[in-house]
ZATOR-169817 format. One record per atom (N, C-alpha, C): residue number from 1; atom name; x, y, z. Coordinates in nm, 2 decimals. Layout:
// residues N
PT;num;atome;X;Y;Z
PT;NUM;CA;X;Y;Z
...
//
This chain:
// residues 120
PT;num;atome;X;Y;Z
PT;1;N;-1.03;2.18;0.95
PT;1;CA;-0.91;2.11;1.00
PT;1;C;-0.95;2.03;1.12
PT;2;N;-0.91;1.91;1.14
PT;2;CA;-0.92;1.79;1.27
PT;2;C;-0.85;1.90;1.39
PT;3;N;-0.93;1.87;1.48
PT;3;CA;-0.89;1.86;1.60
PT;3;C;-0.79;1.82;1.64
PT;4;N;-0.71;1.87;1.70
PT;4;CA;-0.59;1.78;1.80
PT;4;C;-0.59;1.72;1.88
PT;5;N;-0.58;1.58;1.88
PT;5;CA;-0.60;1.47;1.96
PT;5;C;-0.50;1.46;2.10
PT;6;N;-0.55;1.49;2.19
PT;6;CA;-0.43;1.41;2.32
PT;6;C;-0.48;1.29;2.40
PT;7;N;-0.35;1.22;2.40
PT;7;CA;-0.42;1.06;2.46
PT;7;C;-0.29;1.02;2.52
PT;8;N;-0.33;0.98;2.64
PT;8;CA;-0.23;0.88;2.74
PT;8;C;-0.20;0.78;2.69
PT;9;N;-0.07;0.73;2.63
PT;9;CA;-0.04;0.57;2.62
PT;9;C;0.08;0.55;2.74
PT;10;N;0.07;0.39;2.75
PT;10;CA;0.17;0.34;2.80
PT;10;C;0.25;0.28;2.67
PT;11;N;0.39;0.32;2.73
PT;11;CA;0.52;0.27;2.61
PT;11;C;0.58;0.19;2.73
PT;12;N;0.66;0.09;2.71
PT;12;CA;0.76;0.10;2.79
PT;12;C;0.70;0.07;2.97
PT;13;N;0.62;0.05;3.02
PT;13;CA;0.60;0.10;3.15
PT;13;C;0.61;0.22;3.19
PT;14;N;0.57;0.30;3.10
PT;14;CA;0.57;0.45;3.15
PT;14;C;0.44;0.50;3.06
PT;15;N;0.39;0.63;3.10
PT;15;CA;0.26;0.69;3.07
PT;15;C;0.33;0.79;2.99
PT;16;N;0.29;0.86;2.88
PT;16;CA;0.31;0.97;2.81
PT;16;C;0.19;1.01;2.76
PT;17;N;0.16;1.14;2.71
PT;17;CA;0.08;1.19;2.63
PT;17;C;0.12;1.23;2.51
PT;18;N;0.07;1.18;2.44
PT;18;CA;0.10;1.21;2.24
PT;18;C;0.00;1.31;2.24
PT;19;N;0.00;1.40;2.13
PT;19;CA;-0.09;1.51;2.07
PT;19;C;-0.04;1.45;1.94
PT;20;N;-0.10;1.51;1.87
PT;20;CA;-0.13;1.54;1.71
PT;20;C;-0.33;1.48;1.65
PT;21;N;-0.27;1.54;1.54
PT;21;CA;-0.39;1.55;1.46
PT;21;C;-0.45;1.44;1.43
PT;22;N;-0.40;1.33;1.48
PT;22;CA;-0.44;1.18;1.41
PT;22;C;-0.56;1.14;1.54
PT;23;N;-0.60;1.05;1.54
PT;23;CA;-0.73;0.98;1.62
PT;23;C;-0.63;0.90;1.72
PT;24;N;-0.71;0.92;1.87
PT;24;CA;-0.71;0.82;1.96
PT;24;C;-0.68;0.70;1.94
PT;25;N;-0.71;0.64;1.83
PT;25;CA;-0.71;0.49;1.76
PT;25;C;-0.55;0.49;1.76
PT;26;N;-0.52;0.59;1.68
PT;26;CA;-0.43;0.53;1.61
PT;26;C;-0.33;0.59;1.69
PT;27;N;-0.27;0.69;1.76
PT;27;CA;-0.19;0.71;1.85
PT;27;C;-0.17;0.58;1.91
PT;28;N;-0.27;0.51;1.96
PT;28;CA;-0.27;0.42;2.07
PT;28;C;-0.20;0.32;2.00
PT;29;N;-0.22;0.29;1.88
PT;29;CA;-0.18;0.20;1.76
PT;29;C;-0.03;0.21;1.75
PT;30;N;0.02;0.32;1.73
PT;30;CA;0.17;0.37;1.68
PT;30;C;0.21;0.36;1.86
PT;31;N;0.18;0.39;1.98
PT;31;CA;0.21;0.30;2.11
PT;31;C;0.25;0.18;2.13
PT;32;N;0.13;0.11;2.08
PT;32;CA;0.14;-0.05;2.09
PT;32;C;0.25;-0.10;1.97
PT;33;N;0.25;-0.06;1.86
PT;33;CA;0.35;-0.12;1.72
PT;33;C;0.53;-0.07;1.86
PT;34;N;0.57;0.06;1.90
PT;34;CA;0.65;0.09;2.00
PT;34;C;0.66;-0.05;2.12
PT;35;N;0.58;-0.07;2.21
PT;35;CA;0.55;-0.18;2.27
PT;35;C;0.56;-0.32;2.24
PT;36;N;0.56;-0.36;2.10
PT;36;CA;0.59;-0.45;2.05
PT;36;C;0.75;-0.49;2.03
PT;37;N;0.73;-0.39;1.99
PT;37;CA;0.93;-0.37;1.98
PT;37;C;0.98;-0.45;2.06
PT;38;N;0.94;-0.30;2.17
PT;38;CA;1.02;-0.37;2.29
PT;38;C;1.05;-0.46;2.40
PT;39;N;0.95;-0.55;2.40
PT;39;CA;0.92;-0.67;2.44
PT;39;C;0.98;-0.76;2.30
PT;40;N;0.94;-0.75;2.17
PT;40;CA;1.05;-0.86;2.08
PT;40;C;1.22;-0.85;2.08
PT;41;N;1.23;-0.77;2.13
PT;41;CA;1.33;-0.71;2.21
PT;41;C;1.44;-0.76;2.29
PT;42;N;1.31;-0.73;2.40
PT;42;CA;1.35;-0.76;2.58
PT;42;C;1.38;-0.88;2.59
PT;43;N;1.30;-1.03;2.45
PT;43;CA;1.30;-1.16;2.47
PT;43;C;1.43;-1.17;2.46
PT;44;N;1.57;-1.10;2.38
PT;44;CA;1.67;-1.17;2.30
PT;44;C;1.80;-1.11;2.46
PT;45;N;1.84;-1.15;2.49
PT;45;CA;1.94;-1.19;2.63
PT;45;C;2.04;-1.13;2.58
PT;46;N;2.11;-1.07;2.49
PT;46;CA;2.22;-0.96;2.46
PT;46;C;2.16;-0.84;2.43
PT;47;N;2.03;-0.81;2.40
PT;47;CA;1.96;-0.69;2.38
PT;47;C;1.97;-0.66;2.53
PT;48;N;1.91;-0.71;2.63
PT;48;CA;1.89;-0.70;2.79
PT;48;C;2.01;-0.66;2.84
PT;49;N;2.14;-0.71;2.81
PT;49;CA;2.28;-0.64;2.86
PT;49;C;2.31;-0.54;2.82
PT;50;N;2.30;-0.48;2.72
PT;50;CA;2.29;-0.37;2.66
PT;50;C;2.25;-0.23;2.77
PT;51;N;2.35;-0.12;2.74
PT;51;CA;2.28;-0.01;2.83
PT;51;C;2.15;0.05;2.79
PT;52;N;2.08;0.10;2.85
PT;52;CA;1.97;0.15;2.78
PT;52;C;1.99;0.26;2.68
PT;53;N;2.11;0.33;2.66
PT;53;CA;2.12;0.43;2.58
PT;53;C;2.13;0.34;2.47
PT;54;N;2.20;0.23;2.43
PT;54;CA;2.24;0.10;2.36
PT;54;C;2.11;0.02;2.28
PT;55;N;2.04;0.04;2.41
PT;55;CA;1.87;-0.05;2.35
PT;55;C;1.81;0.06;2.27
PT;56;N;1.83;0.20;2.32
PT;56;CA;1.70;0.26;2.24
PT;56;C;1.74;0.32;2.12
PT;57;N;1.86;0.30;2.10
PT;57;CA;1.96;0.31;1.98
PT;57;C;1.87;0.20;1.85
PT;58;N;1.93;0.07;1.91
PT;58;CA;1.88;-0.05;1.88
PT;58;C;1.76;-0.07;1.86
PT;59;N;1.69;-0.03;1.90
PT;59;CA;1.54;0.00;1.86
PT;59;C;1.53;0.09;1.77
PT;60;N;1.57;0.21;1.77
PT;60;CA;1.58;0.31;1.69
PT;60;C;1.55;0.26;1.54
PT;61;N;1.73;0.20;1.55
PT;61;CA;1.77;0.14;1.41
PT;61;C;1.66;0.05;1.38
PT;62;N;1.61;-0.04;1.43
PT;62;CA;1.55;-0.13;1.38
PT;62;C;1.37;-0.07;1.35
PT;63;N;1.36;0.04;1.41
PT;63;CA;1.22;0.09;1.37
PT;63;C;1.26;0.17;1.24
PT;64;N;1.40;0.22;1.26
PT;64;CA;1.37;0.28;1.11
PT;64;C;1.39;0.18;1.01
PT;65;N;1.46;0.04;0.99
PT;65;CA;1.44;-0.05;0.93
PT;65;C;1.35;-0.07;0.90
PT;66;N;1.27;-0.11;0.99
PT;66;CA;1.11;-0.12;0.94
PT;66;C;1.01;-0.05;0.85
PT;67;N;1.08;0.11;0.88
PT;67;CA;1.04;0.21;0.75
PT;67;C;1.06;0.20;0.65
PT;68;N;1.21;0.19;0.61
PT;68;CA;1.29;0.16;0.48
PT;68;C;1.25;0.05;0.44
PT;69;N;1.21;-0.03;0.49
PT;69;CA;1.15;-0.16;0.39
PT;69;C;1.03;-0.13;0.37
PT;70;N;0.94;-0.08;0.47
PT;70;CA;0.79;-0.07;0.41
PT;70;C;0.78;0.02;0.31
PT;71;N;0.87;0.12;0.32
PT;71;CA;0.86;0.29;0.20
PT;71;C;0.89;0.19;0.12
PT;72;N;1.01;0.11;0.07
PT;72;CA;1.09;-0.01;-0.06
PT;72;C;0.93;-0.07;-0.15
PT;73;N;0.88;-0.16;-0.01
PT;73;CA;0.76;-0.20;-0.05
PT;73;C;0.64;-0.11;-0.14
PT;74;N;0.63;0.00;-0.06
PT;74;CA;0.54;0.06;-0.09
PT;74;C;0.54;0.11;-0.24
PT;75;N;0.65;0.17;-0.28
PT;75;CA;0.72;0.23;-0.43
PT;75;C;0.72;0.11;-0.48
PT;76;N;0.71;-0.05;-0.45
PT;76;CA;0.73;-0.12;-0.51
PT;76;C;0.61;-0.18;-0.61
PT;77;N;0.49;-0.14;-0.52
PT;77;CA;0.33;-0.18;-0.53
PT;77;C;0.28;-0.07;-0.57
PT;78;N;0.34;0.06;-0.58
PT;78;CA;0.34;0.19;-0.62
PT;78;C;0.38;0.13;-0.83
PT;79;N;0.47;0.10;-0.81
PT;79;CA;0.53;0.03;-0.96
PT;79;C;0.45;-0.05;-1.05
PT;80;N;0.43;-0.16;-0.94
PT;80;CA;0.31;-0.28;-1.02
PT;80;C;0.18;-0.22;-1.01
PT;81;N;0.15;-0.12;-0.96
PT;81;CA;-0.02;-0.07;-0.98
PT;81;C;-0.03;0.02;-1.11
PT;82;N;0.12;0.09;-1.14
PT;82;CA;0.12;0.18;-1.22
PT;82;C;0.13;0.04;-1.39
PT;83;N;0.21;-0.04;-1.33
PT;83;CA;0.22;-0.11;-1.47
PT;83;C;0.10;-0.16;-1.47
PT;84;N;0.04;-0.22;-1.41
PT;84;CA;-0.10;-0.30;-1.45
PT;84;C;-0.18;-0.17;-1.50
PT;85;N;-0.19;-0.08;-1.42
PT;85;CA;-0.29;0.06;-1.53
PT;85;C;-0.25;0.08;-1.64
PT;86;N;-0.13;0.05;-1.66
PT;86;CA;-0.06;0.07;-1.85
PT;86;C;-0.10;-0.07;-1.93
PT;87;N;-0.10;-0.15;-1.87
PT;87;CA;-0.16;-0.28;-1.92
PT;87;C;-0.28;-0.29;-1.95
PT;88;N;-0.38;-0.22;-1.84
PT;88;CA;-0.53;-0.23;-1.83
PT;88;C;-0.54;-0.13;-1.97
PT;89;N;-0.52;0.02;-1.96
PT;89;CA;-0.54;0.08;-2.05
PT;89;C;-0.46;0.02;-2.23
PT;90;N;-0.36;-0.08;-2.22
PT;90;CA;-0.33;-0.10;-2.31
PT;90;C;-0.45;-0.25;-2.38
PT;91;N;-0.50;-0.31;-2.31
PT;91;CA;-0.61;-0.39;-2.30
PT;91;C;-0.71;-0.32;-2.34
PT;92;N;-0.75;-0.22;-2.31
PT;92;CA;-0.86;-0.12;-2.30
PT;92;C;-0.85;-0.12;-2.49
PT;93;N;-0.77;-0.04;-2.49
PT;93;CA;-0.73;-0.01;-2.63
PT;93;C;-0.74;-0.09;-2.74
PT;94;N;-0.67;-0.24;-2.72
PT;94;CA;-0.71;-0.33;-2.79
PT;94;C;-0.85;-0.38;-2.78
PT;95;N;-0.94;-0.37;-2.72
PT;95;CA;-1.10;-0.44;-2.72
PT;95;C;-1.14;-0.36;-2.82
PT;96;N;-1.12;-0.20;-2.82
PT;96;CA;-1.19;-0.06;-2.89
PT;96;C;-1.13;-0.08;-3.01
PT;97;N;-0.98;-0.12;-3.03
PT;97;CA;-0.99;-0.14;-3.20
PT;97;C;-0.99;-0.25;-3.26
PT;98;N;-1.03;-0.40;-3.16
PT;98;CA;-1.10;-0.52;-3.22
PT;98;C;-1.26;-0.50;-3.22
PT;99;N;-1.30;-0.42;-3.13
PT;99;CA;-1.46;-0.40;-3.16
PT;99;C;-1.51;-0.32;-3.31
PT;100;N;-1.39;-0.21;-3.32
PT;100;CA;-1.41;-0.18;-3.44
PT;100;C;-1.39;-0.24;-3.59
PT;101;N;-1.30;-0.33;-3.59
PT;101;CA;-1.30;-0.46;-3.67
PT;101;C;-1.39;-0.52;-3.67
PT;102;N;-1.49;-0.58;-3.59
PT;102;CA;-1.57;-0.67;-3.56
PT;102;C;-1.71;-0.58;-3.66
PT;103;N;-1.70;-0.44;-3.63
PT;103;CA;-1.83;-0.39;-3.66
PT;103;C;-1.83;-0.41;-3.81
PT;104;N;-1.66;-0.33;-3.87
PT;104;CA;-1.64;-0.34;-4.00
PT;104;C;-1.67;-0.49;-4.08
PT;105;N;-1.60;-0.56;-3.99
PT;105;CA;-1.61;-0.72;-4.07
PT;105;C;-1.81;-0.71;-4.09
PT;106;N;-1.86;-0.69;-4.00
PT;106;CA;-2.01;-0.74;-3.98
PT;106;C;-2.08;-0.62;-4.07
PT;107;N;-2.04;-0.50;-4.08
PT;107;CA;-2.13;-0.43;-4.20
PT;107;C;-2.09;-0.49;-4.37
PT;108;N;-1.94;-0.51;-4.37
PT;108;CA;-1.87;-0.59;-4.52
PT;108;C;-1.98;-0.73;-4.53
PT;109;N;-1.97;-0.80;-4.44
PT;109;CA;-2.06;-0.89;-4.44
PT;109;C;-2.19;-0.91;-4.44
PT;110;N;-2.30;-0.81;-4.39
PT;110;CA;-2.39;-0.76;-4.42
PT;110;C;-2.42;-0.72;-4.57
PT;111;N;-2.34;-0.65;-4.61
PT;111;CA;-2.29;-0.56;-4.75
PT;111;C;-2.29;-0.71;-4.83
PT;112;N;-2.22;-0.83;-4.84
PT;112;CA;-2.19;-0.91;-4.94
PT;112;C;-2.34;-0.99;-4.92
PT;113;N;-2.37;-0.98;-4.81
PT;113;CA;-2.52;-1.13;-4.81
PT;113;C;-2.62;-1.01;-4.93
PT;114;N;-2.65;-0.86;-4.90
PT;114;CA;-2.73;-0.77;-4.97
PT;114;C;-2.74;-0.82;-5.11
PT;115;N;-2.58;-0.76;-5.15
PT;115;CA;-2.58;-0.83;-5.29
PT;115;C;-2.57;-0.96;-5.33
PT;116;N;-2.56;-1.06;-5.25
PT;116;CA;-2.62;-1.18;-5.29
PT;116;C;-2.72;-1.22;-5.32
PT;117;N;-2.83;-1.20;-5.21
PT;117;CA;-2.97;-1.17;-5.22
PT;117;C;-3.01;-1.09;-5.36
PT;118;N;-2.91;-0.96;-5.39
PT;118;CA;-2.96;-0.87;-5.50
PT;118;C;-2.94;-1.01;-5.65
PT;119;N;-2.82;-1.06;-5.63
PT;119;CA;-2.78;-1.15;-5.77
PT;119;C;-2.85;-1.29;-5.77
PT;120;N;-2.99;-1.30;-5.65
PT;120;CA;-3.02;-1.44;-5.70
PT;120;C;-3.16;-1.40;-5.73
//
């Protein structure tokens, strides 16, 4: 099992420490995507009047937005990977019983030049 990671980020102008199992990288990562927020945010001038219980509400909702569309996406690319593997294997399938054709036609034709050869 990983180690458990603790690392300082700044969110917000403030310092916290995250733990969990994930890498320094990426804590700092899931900080900064937080940080982004809130500065695309801070820019819009009725977000700023807003109380802060109000903003982090607002953030809230809009990070979990951000989930619900990527999970949407994800099952959606989850769907088309699954259809293309039913396509591929349906492709697959067709080459293995046109190769088998191909063999038959070329032994039948093999077979007729034989006895051609045999009748001249």
């Amino acid at each position: 099992m990983t180690a458990k990671t603790d690392t300082e980020v700044l969110i917000g102008g403030k310092v916290y420490t995250l733990s969990g199992y994930e890498s320094e990288e990426y804590l700092q990562k899931v900080a900064l995507y937080i940080n982004n927020k809130i500065s695309e945010y801070n820019k819009i001038e009725g977000f700023r009047r807003q109380s802060m219980d109000t903003q982090a509400v607002l953030l809230e909702l809009n990070i979990a937005d951000d989930y619900f569309k990527a999970k949407k996406k994800y099952k959606s690319l989850e769907e088309e990977i699954a259809a293309k593997e039913k396509e591929l294997y349906d492709i697959k399938h067709e080459l293995i019983a046109t190769q088998i054709k191909l063999e038959s036609a070329e032994k039948a034709l093999k077979a007729m030049q034989t006895v051609k050869r045999d009748n001249n």
